[in-house]
C-alpha distance (Angstrom), angle and dihedral (degrees) to the residues before:
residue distance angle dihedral
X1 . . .
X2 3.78 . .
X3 3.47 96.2 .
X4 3.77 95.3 45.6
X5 4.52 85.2 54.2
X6 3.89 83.0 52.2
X7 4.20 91.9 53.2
X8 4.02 91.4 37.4
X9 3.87 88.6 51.6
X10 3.91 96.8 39.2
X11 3.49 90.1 54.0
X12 3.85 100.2 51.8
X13 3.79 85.8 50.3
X14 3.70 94.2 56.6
X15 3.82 93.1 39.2
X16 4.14 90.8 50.0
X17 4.11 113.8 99.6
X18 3.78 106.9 -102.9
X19 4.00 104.0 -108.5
X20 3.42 90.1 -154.2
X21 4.30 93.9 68.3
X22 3.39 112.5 78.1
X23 3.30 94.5 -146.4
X24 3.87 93.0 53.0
X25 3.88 99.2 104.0
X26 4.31 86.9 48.8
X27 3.51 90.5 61.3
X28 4.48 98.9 48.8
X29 3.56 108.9 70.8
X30 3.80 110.8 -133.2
X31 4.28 109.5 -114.5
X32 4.08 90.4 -111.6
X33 4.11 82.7 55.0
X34 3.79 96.3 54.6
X35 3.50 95.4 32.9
X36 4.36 108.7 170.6
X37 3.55 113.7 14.8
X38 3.81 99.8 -155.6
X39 3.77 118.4 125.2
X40 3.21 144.8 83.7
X41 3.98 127.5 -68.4
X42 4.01 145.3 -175.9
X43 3.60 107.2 -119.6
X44 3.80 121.3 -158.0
X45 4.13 124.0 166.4
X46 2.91 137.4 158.7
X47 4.12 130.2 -124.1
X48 3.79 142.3 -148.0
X49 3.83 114.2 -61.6
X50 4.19 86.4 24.9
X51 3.82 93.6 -82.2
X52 4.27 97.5 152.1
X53 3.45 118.6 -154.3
X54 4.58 127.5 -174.2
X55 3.63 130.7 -161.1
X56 3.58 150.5 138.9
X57 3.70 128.1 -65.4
X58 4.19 127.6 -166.8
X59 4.44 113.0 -167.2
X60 3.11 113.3 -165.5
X61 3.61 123.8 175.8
X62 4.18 119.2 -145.4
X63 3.78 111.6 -173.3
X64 4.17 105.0 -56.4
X65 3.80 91.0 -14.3
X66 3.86 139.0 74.5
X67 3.43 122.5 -136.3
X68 3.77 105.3 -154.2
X69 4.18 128.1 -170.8
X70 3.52 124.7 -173.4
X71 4.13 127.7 -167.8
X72 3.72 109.7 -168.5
X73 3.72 135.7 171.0
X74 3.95 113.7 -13.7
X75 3.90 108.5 -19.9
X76 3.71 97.9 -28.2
X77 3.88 101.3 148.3
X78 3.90 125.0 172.2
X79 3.84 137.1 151.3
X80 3.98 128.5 -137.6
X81 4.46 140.7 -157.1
X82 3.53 107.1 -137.4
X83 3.50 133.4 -174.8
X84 3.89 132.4 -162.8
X85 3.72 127.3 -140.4
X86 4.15 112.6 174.9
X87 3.98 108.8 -57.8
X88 4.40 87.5 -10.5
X89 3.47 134.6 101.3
X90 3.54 126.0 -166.8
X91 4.04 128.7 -169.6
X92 3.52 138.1 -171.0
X93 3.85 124.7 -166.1
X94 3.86 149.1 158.8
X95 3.65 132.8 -155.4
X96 3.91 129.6 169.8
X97 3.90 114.8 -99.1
X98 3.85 130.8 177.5
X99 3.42 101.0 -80.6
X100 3.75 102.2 33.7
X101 3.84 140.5 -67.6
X102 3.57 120.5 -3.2
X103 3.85 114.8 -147.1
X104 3.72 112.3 -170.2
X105 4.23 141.5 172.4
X106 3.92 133.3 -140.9
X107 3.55 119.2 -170.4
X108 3.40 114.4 166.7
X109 4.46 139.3 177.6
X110 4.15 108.1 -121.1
X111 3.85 101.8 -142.4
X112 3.85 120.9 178.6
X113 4.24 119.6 -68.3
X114 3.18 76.8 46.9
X115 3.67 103.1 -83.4
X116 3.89 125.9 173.8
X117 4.02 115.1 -158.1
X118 3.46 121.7 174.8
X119 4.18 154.4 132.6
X120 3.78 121.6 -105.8
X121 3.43 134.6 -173.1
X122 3.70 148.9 -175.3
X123 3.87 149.0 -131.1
X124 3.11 116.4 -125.1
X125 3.63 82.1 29.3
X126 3.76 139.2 122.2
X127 3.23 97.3 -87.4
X128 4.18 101.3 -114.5
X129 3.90 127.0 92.0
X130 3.23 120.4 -112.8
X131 3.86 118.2 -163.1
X132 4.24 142.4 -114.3
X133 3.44 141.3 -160.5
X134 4.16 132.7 -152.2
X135 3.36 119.2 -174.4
X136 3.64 112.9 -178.8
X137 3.82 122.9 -111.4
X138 3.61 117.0 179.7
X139 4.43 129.3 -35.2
X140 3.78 115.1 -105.9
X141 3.50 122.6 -91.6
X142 3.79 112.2 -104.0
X143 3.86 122.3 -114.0
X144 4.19 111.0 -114.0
């Protein structure tokens, strides 16, 4: 439980503007900017040892959480919780992996378009971040 405080908090920090650059506050998009996050949007990161990978993302907000899906790479399917606080995004999810359940965290910095930039990481994992990208597409066609 320690460990996972340690990830959850070393992840904000690396996801939080740098007060320091001036142009910092420019580049996060205030809450009334962004408004709704639900749409769809490319995703492209990048993982340990530089390997990139893109996809697909689909946001969809549910009441006071998100309910986040991403499809990456050939048939790699799995579903997220997220939570928003002000111009952050944080997201839990679990996928099978080799050896077991994989347990990993989003948290990503909503800038203006929108645009979602941000660190993840996973248990078992290495132990480092490694970092992710959604740009918005298009919103998600309403249900009649």
């Amino acid at each position: 439980m320690k460990s996972s405080l340690l990830v959850l908090l070393a992840l904000f920090a690396a996801s939080s503007p740098d007060r320091t650059d001036p142009n910092a506050k420019s580049k996060v998009a205030s809450t009334e900017e962004v408004g709704d996050l639900d749409g769809y949007y490319t995703c492209k990161g990048m993982e340990l040892g530089g390997k990139t990978y893109n996809g697909i993302c689909v946001i969809a907000k549910k009441n006071e959480v998100y309910l986040v899906q991403w499809m990456v790479g050939v048939g790699s399917t799995f579903n997220g919780l997220g939570i928003r606080q002000g111009n952050n995004l944080a997201v839990s999810w679990a996928i099978p992996g080799e050896k077991g359940l994989v347990r990993g965290v989003n948290l990503y910095r909503i800038e203006a378009g929108p645009r979602l930039t941000g660190r993840w990481a996973t248990l078992p994992g290495p132990g480092v971040m490694q970092s992710e990208t959604l740009t918005f597409l298009k919103k998600l066609e309403q249900d009649d």
